[in-house]
C-alpha positions in Angstrom: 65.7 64.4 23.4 68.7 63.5 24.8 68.9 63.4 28.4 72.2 63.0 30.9 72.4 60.0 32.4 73.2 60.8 35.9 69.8 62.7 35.7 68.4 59.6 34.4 70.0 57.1 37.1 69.0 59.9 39.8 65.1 59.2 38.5 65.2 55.5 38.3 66.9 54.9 41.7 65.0 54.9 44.8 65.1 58.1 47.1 68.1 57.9 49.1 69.9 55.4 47.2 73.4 57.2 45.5 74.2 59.5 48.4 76.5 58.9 51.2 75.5 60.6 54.1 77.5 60.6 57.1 76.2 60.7 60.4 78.9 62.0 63.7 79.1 59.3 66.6 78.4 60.7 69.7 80.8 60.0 72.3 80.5 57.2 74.9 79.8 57.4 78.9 83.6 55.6 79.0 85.1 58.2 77.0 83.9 60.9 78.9 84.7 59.6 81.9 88.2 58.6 80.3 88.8 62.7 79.1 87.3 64.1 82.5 89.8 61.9 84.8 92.5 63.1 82.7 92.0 66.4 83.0 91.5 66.3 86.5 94.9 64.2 87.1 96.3 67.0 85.5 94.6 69.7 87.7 95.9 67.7 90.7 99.6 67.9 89.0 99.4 71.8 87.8 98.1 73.0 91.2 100.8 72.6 93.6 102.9 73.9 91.0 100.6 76.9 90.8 100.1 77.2 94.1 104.4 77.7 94.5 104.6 79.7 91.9 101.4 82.0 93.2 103.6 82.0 96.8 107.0 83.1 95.3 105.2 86.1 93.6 103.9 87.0 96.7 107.2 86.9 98.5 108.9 88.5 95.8 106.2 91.5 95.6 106.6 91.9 99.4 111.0 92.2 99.3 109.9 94.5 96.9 108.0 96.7 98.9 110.7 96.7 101.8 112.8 97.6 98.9 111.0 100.9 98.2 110.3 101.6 101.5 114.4 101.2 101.8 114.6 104.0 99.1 112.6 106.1 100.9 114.8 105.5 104.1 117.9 106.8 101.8 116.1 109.4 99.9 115.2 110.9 103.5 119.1 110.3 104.0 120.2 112.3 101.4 118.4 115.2 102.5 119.1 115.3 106.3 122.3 115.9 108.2 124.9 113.3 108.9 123.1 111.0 106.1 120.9 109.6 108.9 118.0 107.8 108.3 114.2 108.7 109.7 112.9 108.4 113.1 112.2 105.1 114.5 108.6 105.7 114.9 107.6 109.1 112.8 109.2 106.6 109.3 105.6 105.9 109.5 102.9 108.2 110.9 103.6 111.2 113.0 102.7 109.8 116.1 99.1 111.5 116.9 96.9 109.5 119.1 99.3 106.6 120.5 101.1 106.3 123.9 104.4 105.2 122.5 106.6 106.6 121.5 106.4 109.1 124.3 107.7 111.7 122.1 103.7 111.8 121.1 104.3 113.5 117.7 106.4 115.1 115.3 105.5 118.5 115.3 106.5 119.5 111.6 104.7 115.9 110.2 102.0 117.3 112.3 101.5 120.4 110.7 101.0 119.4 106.6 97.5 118.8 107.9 97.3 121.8 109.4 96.8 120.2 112.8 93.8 118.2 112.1 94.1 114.4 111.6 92.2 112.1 108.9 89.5 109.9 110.7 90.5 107.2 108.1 93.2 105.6 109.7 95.1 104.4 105.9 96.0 107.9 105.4 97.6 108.4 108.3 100.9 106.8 106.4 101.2 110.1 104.7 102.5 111.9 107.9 105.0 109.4 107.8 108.5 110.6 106.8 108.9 108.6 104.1 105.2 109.5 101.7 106.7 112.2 100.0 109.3 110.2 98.4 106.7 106.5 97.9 103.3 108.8 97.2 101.7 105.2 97.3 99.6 103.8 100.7 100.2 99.8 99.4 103.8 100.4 99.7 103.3 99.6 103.5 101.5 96.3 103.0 102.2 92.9 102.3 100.3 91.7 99.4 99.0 89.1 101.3 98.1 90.8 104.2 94.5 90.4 105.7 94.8 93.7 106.9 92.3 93.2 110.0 94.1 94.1 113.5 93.5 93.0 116.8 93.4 94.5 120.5 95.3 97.9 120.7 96.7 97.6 117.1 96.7 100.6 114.4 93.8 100.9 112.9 91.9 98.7 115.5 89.0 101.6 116.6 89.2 104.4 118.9 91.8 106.7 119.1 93.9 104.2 117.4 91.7 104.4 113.7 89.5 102.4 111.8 91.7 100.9 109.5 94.8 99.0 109.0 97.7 101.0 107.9 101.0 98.9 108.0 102.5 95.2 107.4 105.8 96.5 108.4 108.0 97.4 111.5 110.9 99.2 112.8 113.6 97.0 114.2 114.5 99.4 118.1 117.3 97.5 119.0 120.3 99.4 117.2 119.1 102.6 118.2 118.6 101.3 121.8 122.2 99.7 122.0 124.0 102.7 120.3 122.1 105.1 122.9 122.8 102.9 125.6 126.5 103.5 125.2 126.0 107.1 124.8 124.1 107.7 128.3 123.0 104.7 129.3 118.8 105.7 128.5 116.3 103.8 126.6 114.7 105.6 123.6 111.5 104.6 124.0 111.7 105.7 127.6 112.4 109.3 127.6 110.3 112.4 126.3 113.2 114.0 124.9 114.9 113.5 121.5 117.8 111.7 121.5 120.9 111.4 118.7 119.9 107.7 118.2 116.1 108.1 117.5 117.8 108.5 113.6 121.1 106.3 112.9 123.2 106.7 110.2 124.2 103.4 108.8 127.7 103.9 108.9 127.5 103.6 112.7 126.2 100.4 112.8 130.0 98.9 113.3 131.1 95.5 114.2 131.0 95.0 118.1 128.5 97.6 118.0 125.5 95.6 120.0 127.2 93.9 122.9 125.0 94.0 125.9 124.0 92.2 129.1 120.4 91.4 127.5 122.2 88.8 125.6 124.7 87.2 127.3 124.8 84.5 125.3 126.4 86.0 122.6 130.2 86.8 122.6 130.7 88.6 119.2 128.3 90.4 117.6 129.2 91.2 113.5 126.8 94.0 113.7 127.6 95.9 110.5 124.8 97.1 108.2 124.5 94.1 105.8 124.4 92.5 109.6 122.2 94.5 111.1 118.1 94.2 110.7 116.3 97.4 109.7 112.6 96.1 109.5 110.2 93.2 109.1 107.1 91.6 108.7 105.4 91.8 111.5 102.9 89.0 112.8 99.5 90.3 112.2 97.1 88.9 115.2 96.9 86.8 118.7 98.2 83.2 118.1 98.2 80.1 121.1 101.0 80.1 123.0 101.4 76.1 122.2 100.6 76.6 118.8 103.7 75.6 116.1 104.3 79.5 115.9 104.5 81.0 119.5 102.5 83.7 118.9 101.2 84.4 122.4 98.9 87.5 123.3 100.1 89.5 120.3 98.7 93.1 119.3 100.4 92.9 116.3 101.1 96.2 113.6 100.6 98.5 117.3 102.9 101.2 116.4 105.6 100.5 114.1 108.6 99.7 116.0 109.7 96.7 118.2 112.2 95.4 120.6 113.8 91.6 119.4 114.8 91.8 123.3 111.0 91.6 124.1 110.0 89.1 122.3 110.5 86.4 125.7 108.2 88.9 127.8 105.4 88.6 125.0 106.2 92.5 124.4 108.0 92.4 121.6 106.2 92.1 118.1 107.1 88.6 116.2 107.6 87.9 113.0 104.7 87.2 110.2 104.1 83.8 109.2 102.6 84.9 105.8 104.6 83.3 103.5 104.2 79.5 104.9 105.7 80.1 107.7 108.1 82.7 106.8 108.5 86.4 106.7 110.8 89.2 104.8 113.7 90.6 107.2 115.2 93.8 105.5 118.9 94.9 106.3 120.3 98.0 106.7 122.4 98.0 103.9 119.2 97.5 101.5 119.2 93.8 101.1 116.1 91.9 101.9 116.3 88.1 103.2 113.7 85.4 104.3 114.0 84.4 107.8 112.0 81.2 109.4 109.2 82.3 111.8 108.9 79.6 114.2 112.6 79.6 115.0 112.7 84.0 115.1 109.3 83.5 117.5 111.1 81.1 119.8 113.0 83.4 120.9 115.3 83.1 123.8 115.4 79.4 123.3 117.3 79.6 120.3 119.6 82.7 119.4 118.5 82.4 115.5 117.3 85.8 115.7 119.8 87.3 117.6 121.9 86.4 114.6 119.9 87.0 112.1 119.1 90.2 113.4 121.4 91.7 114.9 125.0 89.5 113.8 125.2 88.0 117.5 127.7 85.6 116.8 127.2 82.3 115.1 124.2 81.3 113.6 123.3 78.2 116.0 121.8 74.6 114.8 118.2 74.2 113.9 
């Protein structure tokens, strides 16, 4: 019988002879140590890079947020007389519950909850003048806002609410100066309405701001792409010889502030979130990045009665 001879050989050879068998090497201590230091040089290059990119996002989410809340400014325009935009205080929340402005309320924001407010302090935003057009409560915050306030702020306790409700503020200044030249009063000092609790941006006109409070200043270009409409505000109590100057702040108190304060620790500064920066947003709709530590110095250095406000020439760092 004839029998293949592969078949034969297989039988005659001893067992495991005629096969290759290949066995994986295991990698080395070395080269593991090798691969993991590589990778983690790499880490250590990507990061920073990340880290950048992760921070102009953030930036770029919060100009867009003062963008929307400039729509609703217009869209509020566009339906009032004189093309004026909202009240300096009521763009927010309708007042309830807070000494300033002295105006306590506005009666008709009042009303949509048929005189009864929230106890949770984020809503309150919607009987601000400018929910109907956003319909959305993280318009009002920086992305990377902690969202915890301090002393007398919003959202703080008490009558003030439980709960943060805003990143953002209402520059006073303009309507102050414009109602200064009408009749001399202060808005936030009277109980009355006045024409310049809402300002129509084609009032804001160059020469519009000159004032004792800065005498430094001898022209002010304070037209609309000049003229600040609101900021980031700083967002807690900082040491007064700390890199910022954020003395004895209750930051986010009530959405509006005075740059003229700012020496007197009354004024509300500007946030630091974005290493060490914070979103301005001008009245003509454009939003800009200012630098905190020189807007928080203020009257040292007249950088943000410039940037502000157009007071003149914008001084050396």
């Amino acid at each position: 019988m004839w029998v293949p001879f592969h078949v034969v050989a297989k039988r005659l050879l001893p067992a495991g002879m005629g096969t290759c068998v290949r066995h994986p090497q295991a990698f080395t201590l070395l080269e593991v140590l090798v691969v993991v230091a590589i990778i983690s040089l790499l880490i250590s290059i990507m990061l920073p890079s990340l880290q950048r990119a992760r921070d102009q996002s953030n930036i770029l989410v919060c100009k867009t947020r003062l963008a929307q809340l400039y729509n609703g400014h217009c869209f509020y325009a566009q339906e009032a007389r004189n093309g004026v935009f909202p009240h300096w205080s009521w763009w927010l929340y309708d007042g309830v519950n807070h000494s300033k402005p002295k105006i306590k309320y506005n009666p008709a924001l009042y009303a949509v909850s048929g005189g009864v407010r929230f106890s949770d302090s984020r809503r309150w935003v919607e009987y601000g003048d400018l929910y109907r057009y956003l319909k959305n409560r993280e318009t009002y915050f920086c992305p990377i806002d902690d969202r915890i306030r301090r002393g007398s702020a919003i959202g703080s306790g008490g009558i003030y609410g439980n709960h943060a409700i805003h990143s953002y503020v209402r520059l006073m200044d303009p309507h102050d100066y414009l109602q200064e030249k009408i009749d001399g009063k202060h808005v936030a000092d009277t109980d009355q309405l006045l024409s310049c609790d809402f300002v129509n941006p084609d009032n804001l006109k160059a020469g519009a701001f000159k004032s004792a409070a800065f005498p430094r200043v001898s022209q002010f270009m304070s037209t609309p792409n000049r003229v600040v409409l609101m900021y980031e505000e700083y967002q807690g109590f900082g040491d007064r010889n700390s890199e910022y100057y954020l003395a004895n702040s209750n930051a986010l108190n009530d959405g509006h502030s005075y740059l003229r304060n700012i020496s007197s620790n009354s004024g509300d500064r500007l946030s630091t979130r974005h290493l060490g920066k914070g979103n301005i947003l001008f009245w003509d709709g454009h939003a800009d990045i200012a630098e905190a530590k020189r807007w928080n110095r203020y009257p040292n250095d007249m950088y943000p009665v410039n940037l502000a406000l157009g007071g003149g020439y914008l001084p050396k760092h």
